[in-house]
VEXBATI-835878 format. One record per residue: x, y, z of N, C-alpha, C in turn; residue in three letters. Coordinates in steps of 0.1 Angstrom, whole numbers, plus 5000, padded with zeros to 4 digits. Layout:
N
XYZXYZXYZALA...
This chain:
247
913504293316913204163310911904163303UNK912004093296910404063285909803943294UNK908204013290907203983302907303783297UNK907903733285907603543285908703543293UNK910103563296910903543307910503513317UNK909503623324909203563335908203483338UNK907303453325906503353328907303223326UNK908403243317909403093318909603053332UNK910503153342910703203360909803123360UNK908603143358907303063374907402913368UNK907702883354907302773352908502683360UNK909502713358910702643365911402653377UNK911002743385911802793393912002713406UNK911002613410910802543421911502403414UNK912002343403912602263399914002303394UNK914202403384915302403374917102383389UNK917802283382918702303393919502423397UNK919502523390920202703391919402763404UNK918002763401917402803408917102733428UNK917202613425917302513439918302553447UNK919702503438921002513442921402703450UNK920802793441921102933447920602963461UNK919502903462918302933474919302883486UNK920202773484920502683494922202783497UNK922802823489923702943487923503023496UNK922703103488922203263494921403193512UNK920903103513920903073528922003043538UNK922902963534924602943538925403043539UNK925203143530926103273534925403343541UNK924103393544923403483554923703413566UNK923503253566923803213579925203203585UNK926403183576927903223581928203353579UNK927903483578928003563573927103723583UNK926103673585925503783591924303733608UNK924603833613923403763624922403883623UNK921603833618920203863620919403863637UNK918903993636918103953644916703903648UNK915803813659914403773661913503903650UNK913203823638911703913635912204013626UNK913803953620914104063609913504133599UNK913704243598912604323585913804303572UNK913204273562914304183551913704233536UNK914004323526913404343515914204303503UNK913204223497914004173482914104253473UNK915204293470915104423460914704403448UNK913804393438913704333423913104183429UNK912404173432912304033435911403963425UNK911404023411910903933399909703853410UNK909503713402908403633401908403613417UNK909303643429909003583438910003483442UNK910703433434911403323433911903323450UNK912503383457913403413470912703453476UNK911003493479910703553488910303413501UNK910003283499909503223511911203123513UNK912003193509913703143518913703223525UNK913603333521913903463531912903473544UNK911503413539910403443552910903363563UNK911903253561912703153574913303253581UNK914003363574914903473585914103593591UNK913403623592912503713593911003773584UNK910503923588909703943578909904003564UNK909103933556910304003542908904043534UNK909504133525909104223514909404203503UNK908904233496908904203482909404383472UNK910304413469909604513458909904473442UNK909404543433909204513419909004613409UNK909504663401908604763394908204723377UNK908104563375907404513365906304443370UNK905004483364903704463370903704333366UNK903904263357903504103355904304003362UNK905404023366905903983378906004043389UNK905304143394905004173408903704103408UNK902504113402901503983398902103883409UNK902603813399903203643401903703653416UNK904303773416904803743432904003773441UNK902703853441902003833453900803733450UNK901103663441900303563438900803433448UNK902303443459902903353461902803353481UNK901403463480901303503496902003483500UNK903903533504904303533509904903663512UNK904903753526905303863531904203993515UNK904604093516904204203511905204233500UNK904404243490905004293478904304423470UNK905204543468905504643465906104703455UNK905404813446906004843433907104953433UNK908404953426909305013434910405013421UNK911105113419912305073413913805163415UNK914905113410915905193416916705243405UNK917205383411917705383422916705493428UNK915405533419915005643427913505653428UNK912605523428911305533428910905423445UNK911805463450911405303463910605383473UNK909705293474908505383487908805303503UNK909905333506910205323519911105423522UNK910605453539911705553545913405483545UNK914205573548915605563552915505403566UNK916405383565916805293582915605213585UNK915005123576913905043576914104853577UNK914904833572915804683572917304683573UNK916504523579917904493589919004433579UNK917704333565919104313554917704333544UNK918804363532918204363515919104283511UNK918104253497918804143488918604193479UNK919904183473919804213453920504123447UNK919404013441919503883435919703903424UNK920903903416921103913403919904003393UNK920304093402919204263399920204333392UNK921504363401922304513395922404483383UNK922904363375923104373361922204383352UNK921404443353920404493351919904643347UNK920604713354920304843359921204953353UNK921205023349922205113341922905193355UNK922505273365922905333375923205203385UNK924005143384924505013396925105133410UNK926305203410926505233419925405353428UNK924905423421923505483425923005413433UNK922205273427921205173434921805103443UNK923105073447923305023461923705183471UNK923905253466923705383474922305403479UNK920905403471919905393477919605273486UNK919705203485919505073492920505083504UNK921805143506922305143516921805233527UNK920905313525919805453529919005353536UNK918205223527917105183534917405123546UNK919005073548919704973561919505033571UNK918904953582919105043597920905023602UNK921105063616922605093614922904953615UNK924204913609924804803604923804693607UNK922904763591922304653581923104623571UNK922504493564923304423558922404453543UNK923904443530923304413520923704283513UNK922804213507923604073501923604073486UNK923704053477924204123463924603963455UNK923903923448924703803439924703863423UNK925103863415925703913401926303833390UNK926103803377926703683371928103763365UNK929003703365930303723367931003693347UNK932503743352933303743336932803753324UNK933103883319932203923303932703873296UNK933403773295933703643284932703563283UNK932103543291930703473293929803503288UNK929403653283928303703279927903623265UNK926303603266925803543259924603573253UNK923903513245922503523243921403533254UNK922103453264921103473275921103583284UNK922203663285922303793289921503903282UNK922103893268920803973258919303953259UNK919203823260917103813262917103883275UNK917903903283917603953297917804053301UNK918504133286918604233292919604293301UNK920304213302921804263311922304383305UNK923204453315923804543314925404513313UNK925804423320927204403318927204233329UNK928304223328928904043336930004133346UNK930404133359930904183368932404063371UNK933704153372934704053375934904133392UNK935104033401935104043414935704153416UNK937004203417937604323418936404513415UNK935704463404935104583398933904583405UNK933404473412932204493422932304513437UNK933004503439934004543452934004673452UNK934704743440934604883439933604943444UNK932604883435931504983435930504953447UNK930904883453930504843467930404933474UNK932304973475932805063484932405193482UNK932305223467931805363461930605393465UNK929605313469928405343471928505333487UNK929505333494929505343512929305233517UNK929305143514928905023520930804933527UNK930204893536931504833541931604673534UNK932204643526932904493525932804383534UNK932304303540932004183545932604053542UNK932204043526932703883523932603893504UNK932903833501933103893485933603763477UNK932503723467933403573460933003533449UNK933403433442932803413433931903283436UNK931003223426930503103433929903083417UNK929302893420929202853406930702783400UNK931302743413932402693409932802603398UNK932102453405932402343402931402313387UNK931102423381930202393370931002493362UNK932002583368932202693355932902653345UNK934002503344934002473331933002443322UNK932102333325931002323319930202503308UNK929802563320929302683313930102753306UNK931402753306932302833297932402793284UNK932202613286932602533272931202553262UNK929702583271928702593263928502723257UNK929102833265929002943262930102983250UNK931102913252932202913235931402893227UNK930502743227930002693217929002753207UNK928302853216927202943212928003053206UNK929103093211929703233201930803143188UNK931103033190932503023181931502973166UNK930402823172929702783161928102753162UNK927202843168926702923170925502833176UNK925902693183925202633193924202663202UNK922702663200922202693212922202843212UNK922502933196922703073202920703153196UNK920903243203919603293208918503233220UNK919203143228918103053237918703133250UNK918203143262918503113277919003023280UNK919103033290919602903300918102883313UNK917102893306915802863313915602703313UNK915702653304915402533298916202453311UNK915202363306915102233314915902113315UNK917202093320917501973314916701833320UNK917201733310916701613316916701513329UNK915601503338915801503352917001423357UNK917501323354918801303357919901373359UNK919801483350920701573344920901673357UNK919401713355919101813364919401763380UNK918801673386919501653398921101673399UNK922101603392922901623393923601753394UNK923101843385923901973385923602053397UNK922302043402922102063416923002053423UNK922901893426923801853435925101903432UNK925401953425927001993426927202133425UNK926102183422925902333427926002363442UNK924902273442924402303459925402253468UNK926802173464927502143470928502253476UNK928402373471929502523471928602543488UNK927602503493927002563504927802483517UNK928702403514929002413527931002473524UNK930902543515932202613517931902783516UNK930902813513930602923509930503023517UNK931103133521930303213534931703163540UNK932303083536933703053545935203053539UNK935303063528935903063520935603143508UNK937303193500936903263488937303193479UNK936103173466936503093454937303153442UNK938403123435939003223424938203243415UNK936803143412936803223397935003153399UNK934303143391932903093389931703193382UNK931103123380929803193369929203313375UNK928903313388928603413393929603493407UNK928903643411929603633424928503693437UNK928903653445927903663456928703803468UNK928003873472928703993481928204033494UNK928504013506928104073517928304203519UNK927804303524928304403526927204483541UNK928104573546927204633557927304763556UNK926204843562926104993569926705033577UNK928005123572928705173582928405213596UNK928605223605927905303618927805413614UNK928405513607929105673602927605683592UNK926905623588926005663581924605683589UNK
């Protein structure tokens, strides 16, 4: 990502509704989904500006790693747990069987070696650790805001599953999420490729606080089905997965 992106990240991230609404997500599925145990060891894989690291510090002790210096900055600028410069699938400075769960927060699409990097990361799990994995979903979607960021590709459920399995990891729970908004983002996302609306911007921007509460609220509404149910279709997808005992 380009280093103003993530200075956009810090400016928004404790307001913008995408970012509120996920936090409350990615907490609802760890908690229907996996038991942790007292004093979990927890590493954010990519953890950019920080954004996830003081949700995660509610489950245990958590980590930070990063291997872009101006947002590993920001993130230990957020004293929360230890943050660490690191990248994947083959620069991570931790031993094997070290955490109980990792997170890779809309990281793999990012990464040119995806199935590699959840192979490494499945190394760092102690035995049936957990990996959590969210990913923005359907390459019909791809947009200008994929390009500023650098993406690698948009994942359709079936093809992350794969590579799940491919990298050893056992399947858990697997979905899409971003439901009840994915007409909305499909119809903005037409608009920017058919007549060229909004094309070169992110989806950083701020809507208007009315605006913005609401979309929360109906984001954040997927958390009490989530982790319990599988959705057919949505903007992104979220993945449980665990460490075989065999490994």
């Amino acid at each position: 990502m380009e280093t103003e992106l993530f200075y956009q990240i810090e400016k928004v991230e404790n307001v913008h509704w995408w970012f509120s609404a996920r936090k409350e997500i990615i907490l609802s599925v760890i908690r229907n989904q996996l038991r942790l145990p007292a004093q979990a060891q927890i590493l954010d894989a990519g953890c950019g500006t920080g954004v996830n690291l003081e949700i995660l510090s509610r489950l245990g002790i958590v980590t930070g790693m990063e291997t872009d210096p101006t947002a590993l900055q920001m993130a230990e600028w957020k004293h929360v747990g230890k943050v660490v410069k690191g990248s994947l699938p083959d620069k991570i400075p931790f031993p094997e069987n070290s955490f109980d769960l990792v997170t890779l927060l809309d990281v793999l699409e990012h990464l040119e070696q995806d199935v590699e990097s959840l192979t490494a990361l499945r190394k760092l799990l102690k035995p049936t650790g957990c990996l959590l994995i969210t990913v923005p979903a359907f390459p019909f979607l791809w947009s200008s805001h994929d390009e500023l960021n650098h993406h690698k590709r948009r994942y359709l459920l079936p093809e992350l599953a794969e590579k799940i399995q491919n990298a050893g990891l056992s399947l858990m729970y697997i979905s899409y999420f971003n439901t009840l908004l994915f007409p909305l983002v499909a119809v903005m996302r037409w608009l920017k490729i058919k007549v060229g609306c909004g094309e070169g911007a992110n989806d950083l921007w701020l809507p208007p606080k009315i605006v913005n509460t609401l979309m929360r609220k109906i984001f954040a509404s997927e958390k009490y089905c989530i982790g319990k149910k599988v959705f057919p279709f949505g903007v992104s997808i979220i993945a449980c997965a665990q460490k075989p005992l065999t490994c």
